[in-house]
N, C-alpha and C positions, 0 to 999 in steps of 0.2 A: 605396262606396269601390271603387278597381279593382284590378284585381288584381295583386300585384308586378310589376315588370320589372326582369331583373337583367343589366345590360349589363358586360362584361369589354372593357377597351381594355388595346393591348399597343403599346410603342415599340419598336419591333426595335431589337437594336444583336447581334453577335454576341458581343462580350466582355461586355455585360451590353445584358438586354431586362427593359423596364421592362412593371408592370401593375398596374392600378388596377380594382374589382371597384366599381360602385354596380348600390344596388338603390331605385328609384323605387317609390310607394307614393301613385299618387295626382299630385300635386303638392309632396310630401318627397321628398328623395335623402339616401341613408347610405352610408357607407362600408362594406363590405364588408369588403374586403380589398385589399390593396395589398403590393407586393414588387418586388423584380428577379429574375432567373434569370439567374446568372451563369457563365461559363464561362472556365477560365484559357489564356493563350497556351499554345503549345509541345503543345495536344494536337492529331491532325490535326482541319482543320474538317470532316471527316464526322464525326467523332467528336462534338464542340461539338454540332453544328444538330441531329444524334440526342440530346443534353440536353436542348435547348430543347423541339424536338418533344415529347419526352415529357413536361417539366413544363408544358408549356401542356396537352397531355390531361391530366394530373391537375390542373390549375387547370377547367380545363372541368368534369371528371365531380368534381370539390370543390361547384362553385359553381352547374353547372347554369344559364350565362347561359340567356340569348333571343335575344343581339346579342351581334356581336364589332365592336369598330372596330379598326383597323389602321393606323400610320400610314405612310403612303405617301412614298416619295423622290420629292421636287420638283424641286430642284435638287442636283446636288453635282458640290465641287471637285475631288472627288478621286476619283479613276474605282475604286480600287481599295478606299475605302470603300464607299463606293457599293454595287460588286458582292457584298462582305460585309453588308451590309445589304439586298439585295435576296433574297440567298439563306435569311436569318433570318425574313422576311416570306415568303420561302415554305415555310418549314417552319411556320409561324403559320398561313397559308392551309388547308396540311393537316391540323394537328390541327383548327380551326374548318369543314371541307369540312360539316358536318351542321348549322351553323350561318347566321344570317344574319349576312352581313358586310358592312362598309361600311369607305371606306379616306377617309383625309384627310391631304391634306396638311398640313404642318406653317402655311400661311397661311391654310388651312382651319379650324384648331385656334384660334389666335390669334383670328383673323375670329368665330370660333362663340363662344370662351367672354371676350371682351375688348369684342368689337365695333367690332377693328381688326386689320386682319391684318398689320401691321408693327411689333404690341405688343411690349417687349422680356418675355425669358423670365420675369423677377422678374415681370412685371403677372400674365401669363397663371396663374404659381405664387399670386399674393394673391389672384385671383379663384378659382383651383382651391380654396383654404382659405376664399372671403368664401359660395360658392355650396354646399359640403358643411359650413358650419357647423364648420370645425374651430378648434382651439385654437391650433395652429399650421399653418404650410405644410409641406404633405408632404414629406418625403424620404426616398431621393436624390431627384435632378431626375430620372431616370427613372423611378422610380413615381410622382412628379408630374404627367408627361406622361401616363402610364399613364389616372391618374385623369381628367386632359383630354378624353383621347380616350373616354372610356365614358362622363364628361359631353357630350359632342359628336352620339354615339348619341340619347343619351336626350333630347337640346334637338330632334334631328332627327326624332324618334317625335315629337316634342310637336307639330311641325309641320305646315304648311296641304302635303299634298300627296303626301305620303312614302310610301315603302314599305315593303313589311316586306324586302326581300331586293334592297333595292339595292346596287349597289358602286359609290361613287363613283370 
C-alpha cells in the first residue's frame, strides 16, 4: 500500500475562498476537510487578503498537504472581479510558497473531473459527490470547487507524465 497523499485545493474568491482537503490512500480518496474562509465587505482589502493568508497557513500546518491546486482566472467579465480575485490567488500562492502547486482553470476543472470542459456546475458538483463517495454534494459551491480542484491534483499525480512541482 502507498503511502497517503493529502492534496488541499482552494477557489479564490475574496468575499468568500472555497477549500476542499482529500487524502488519497492508494487508489481510495477521503474527504478531509472542506470549508470557505470568508471575509466581510466594508473591511479594507489589505485587511481581508491578510485573513485569507492566515487561514490558509493554519489550513496548511492543520492538514500537512503534499499538493496545493489553485484555481486560476481564465477568463473574466469584469476586470474589477478579476483583479479581486487575482489578488486572493496571491495571498494563496504565499501561504502554499513551501509547497507544490499546480493552477487550473476552471475548463481545466470541468475537463479533469466531467470529461468535458463545458460541463455545467451541477455535473462537475455530482461527480465531486459520485468520485469522494459522499452522501450528498458538498456545500457551498465553493468548497465544492474547493474539493474539485484537490481531486484534479490527485487525478494529475495518478497520471502518465506529471510532476511533483509543476504549475499549470
Amino acid at each position: 500500500m502507498s503511502d497517503p497523499f493529502i492534496a488541499l485545493g482552494f477557489d479564490p474568491g475574496l468575499a468568500t475562498t472555497g477549500y476542499g482537503v482529500v487524502r488519497a490512500v492508494g487508489s481510495a480518496w477521503e474527504v478531509v476537510a472542506g470549508g470557505v474562509i470568508e471575509t466581510k465587505k466594508g473591511i479594507p482589502r489589505a485587511d481581508r487578503l491578510q485573513t485569507i493568508y492566515r487561514e490558509a497557513c493554519d489550513l496548511i500546518e492543520a492538514y500537512k498537504p503534499d499538493g496545493v491546486a489553485i484555481e486560476e482566472i481564465f477568463l473574466a467579465t469584469n476586470a474589477h472581479t478579476a483583479m479581486r480575485t487575482a489578488e486572493t490567488r496571491g495571498v494563496l500562492l504565499m501561504a502554499a510558497a513551501d509547497l507544490s502547486v499546480r493552477g487550473y482553470t476552471p475548463l481545466q476543472v470541468k475537463k479533469r473531473i466531467t470529461g468535458y470542459g463545458k460541463a455545467p456546475k451541477s455535473q462537475v458538483q455530482a461527480m465531486v459527490k459520485r468520485l469522494l463517495c459522499l452522501s450528498e454534494i458538498p456545500k457551498p459551491d465553493d468548497m465544492a470547487d474547493g474539493l474539485a480542484l484537490a481531486l484534479c491534483y490527485l487525478l494529475d499525480r495518478q497520471g502518465v507524465g506529471s510532476t511533483d512541482d509543476a504549475y499549470l
